[in-house]
C-alpha positions in Angstrom: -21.5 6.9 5.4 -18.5 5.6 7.6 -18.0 7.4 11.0 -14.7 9.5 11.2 -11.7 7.3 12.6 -9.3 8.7 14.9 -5.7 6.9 15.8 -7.5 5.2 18.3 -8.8 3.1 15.8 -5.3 2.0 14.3 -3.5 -1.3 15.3 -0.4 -0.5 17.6 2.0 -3.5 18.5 2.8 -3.3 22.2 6.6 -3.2 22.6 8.4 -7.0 23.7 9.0 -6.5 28.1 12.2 -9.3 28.2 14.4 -7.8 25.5 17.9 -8.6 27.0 20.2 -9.8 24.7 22.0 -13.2 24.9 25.7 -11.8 23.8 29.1 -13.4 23.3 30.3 -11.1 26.7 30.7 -13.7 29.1 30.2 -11.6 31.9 26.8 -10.6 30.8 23.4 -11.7 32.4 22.9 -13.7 29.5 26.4 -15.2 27.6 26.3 -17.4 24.2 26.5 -20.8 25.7 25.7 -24.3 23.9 23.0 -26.2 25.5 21.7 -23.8 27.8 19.1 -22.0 26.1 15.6 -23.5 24.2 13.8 -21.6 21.2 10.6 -21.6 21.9 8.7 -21.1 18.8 5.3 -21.9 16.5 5.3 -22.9 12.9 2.2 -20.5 12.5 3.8 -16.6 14.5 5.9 -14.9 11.1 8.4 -13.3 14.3 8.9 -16.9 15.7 9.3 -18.3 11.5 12.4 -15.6 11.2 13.9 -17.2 14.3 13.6 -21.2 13.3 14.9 -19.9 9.6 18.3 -17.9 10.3 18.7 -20.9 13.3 18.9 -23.0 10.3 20.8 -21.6 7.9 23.8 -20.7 10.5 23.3 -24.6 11.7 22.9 -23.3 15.5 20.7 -26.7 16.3 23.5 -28.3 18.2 23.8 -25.3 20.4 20.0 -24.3 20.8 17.7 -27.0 20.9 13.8 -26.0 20.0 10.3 -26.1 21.2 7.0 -25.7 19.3 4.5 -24.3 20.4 0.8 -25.3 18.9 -0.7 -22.9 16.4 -3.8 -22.8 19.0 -3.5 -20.5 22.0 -6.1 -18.7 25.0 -5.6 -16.2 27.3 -3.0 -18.7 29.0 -0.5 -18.2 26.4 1.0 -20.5 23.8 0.4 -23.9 24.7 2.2 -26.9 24.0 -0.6 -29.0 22.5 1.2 -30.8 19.7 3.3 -32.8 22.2 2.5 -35.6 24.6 0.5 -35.2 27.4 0.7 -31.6 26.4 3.9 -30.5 27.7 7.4 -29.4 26.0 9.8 -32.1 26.7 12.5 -30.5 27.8 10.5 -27.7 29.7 8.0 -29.8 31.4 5.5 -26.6 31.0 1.7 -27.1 29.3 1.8 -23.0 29.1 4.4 -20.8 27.6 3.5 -18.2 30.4 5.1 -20.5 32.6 8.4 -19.6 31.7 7.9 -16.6 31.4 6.7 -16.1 35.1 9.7 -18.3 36.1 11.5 -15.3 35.0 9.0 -12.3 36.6 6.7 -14.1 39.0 4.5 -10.6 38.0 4.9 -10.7 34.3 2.1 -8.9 32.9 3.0 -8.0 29.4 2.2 -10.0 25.9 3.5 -13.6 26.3 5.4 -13.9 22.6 7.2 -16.2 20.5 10.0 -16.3 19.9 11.3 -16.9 23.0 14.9 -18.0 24.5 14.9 -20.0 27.4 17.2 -20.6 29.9 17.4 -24.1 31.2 18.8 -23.1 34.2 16.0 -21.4 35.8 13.5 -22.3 33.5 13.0 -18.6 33.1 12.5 -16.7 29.4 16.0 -15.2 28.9 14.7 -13.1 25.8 12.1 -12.0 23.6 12.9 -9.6 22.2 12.7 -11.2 18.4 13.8 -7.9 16.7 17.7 -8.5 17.7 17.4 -11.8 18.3 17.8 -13.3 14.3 20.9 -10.4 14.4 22.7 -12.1 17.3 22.7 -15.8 16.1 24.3 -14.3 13.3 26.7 -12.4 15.5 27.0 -13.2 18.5 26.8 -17.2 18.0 29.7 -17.7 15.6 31.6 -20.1 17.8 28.9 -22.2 17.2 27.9 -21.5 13.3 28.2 -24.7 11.0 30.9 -25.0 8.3 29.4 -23.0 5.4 27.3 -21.0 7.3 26.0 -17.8 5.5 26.4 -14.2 6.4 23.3 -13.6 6.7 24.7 -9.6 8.3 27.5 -8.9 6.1 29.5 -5.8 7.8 29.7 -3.9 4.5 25.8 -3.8 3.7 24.3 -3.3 7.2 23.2 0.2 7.1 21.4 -0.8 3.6 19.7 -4.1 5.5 18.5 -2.0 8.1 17.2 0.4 6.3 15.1 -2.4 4.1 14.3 -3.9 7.7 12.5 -0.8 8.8 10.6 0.0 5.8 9.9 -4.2 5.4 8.6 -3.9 9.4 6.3 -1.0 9.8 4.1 -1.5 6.1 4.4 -5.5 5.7 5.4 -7.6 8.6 3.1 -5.2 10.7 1.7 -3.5 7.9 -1.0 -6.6 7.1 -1.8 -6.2 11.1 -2.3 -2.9 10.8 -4.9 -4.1 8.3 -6.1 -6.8 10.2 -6.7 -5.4 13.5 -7.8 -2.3 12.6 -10.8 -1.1 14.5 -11.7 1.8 12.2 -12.5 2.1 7.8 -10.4 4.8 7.8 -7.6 3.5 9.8 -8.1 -0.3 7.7 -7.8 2.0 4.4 -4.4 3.9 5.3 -2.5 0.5 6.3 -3.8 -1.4 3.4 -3.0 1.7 1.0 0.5 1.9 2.4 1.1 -2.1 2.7 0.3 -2.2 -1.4 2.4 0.7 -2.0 5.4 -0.8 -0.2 5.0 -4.4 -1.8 4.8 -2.3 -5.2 7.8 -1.1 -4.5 9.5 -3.9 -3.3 8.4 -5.6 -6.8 10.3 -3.1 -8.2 13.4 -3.7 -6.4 13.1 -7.6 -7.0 12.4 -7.5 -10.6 15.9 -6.8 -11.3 17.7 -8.5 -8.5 17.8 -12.0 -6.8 17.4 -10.7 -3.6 16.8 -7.9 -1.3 20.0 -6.6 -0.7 23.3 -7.6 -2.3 23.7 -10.8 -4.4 23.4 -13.4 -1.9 20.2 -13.9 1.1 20.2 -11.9 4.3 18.5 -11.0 7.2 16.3 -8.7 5.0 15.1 -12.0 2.2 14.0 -13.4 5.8 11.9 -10.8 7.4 10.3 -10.3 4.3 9.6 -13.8 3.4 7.9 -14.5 6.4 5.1 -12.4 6.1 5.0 -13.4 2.1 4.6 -17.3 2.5 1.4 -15.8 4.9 -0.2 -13.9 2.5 -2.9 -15.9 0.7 -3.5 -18.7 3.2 -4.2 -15.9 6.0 -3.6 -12.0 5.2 -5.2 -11.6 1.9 -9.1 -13.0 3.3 -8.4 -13.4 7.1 -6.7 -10.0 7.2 -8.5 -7.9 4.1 -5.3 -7.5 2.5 -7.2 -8.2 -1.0 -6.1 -5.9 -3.5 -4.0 -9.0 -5.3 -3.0 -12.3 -3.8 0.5 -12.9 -3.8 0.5 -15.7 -6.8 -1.7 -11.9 -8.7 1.8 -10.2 -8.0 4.7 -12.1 -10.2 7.9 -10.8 -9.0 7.1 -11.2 -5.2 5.4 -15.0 -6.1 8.5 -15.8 -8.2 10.7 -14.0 -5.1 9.0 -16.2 -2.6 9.0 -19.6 -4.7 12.6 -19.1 -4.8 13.4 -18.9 -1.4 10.9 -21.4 -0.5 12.7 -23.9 -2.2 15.9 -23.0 -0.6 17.2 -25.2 2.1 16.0 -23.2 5.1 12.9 -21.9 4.4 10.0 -24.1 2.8 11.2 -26.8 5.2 10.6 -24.8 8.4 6.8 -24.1 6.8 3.8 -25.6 7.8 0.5 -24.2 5.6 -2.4 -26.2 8.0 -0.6 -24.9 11.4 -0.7 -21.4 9.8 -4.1 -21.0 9.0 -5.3 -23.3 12.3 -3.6 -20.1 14.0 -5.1 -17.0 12.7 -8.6 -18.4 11.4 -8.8 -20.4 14.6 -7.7 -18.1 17.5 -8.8 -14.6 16.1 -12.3 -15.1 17.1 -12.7 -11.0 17.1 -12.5 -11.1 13.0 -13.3 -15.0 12.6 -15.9 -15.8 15.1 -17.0 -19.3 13.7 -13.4 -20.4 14.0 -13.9 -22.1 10.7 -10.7 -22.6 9.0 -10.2 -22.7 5.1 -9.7 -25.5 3.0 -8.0 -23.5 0.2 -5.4 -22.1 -0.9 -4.5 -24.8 -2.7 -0.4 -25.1 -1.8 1.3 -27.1 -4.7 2.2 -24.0 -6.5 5.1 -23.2 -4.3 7.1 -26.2 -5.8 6.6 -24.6 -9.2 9.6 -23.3 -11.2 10.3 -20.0 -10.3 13.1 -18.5 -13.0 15.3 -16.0 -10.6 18.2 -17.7 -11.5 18.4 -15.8 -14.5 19.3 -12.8 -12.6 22.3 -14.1 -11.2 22.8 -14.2 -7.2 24.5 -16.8 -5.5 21.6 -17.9 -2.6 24.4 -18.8 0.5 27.1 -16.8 -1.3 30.6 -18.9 -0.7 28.8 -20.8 2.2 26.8 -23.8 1.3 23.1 -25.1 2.1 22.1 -26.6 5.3 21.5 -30.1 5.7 17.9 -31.3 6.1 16.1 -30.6 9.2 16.7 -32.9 12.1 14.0 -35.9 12.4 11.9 -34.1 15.1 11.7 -30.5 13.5 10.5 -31.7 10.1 7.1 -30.0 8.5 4.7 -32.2 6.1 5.8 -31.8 2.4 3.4 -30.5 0.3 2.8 -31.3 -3.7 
């Protein structure tokens, strides 16, 4: 017989500490300016994968160049270990926390990605990645592509929050909840309420394209992001096993879609993900052994959403491919 849980047991994300916003007010701390901020990132954090999409779509790589951090971290932080001599190019930093002590020699709090940059200082601007995807679509137009998308349409805002929310606390941080969870009785309650919210998200999807309106916003991306996760790391790393995501066909043919939309499968990278979670939570994987499976090739199957209509970019058009140094491995 399990031993009664208390809260204590339940997985709580600790709030972002640098959550200042870069805004088009240029007498703020922190003013929309080409060049002068660097995404950090990692192909394998879903928060950092909502960042590197919507930078994308709106074609902000001009204005906001990009660093990747490895999928393998310690107690240092991210670290840079996919580039030479272990250091980002631009930021000259083996460590993530670097920057982030540039900007509070006493920083104490969770060094995250996403992460904005300022090359001035060499100091972390921003982390806050909650607003962050909301401001490149707002508060970066002067520097949006031709065709970009509106990604936070005006009209449907309150209704893409609203998704957000739900979409947040019982899947992005729902299969955490899972995960992390210290208790059976705390484990059972976030995986009961992460299945219920995905069954009801099926039931949305099954009669439209997308999440909210007829074309892809903010709410397709924070969704999506924890969905391309789901077999190659929640469903066995996290014990989120009721179905794998290719068991539930609206979601699968939901995802496949957007994964073949310019913007998302290219920003994907299937090894880095699972080198990430199998490889650096050592409290639930303690061999560090990293799965061979899922097999991957499915994603570039056909999907059939078109038949329900939508128009992905709305009366914007695709991006263009990724530039030469941000390009993932195909798969298939």
């Amino acid at each position: 017989m399990a031993a009664s849980q208390s809260s204590a047991d339940a997985f709580e994300r600790r709030p972002v500490a640098l959550d200042e916003r870069i805004t088009a007010d240029v007498s703020s701390r922190w003013p929309v300016e080409a060049g002068r901020y660097r995404l950090v990132a990692a192909r394998a954090c879903p928060w950092a994968n909502r960042a590197v999409i919507v930078r994308r779509l709106l074609g902000l790589e001009p204005a906001i160049s990009m660093g990747i951090a490895g999928p393998l971290h310690d107690e240092r932080s991210w670290r840079f270990h996919l580039d030479p001599d272990d250091r980002d190019p631009v930021l000259g930093i083996e460590y993530l926390g670097e920057a982030y002590r540039k900007a509070d020699p006493d920083f104490s709090a969770g060094i995250t990605v996403p992460a904005m940059v300022d090359l001035r200082t060499g100091g972390v601007a921003t982390n806050g990645f909650d607003q962050l995807t909301l401001d490149f679509s707002t508060q970066w137009t002067e520097f949006h592509r031709e065709g970009a998308p509106d990604l936070y349409p005006e009209a449907l805002r309150a209704e893409i929050d609203e998704v957000n929310a739900a979409v947040y606390d019982d899947v992005n941080n729902g299969v955490y909840k899972c995960g992390f969870a210290k208790g059976q009785k705390s484990y059972e309650r976030a995986y009961a309420v992460l299945f219920a919210r995905l069954d009801e998200l099926s039931e949305r999807l099954a009669t439209q394209r997308y999440l909210v309106g007829d074309t892809i916003t903010e709410a397709d991306v924070r969704l999506w992001v924890t969905l391309v996760r789901f077999d190659a790391a929640y469903h066995g790393h996290f014990k989120c096993n009721r179905q794998k995501l290719t068991e539930m066909p609206v979601l699968w043919a939901y995802s496949r879609d957007l994964f073949q939309t310019a913007g998302f499968g290219d920003t994907i990278d299937f090894e880095q993900i699972k080198q990430h979670y199998y490889g650096v939570h050592t409290g639930i994987n303690p061999t560090g052994i990293v799965p061979v499976g899922p097999d991957v090739s499915g994603w570039l199957t056909p999907h059939g959403r078109e038949e329900l209509g939508g128009r992905p970019f709305g009366d914007g058009t695709p991006p263009g491919p990724p530039p030469e140094g941000e390009r993932v491995p195909a798969i298939g």
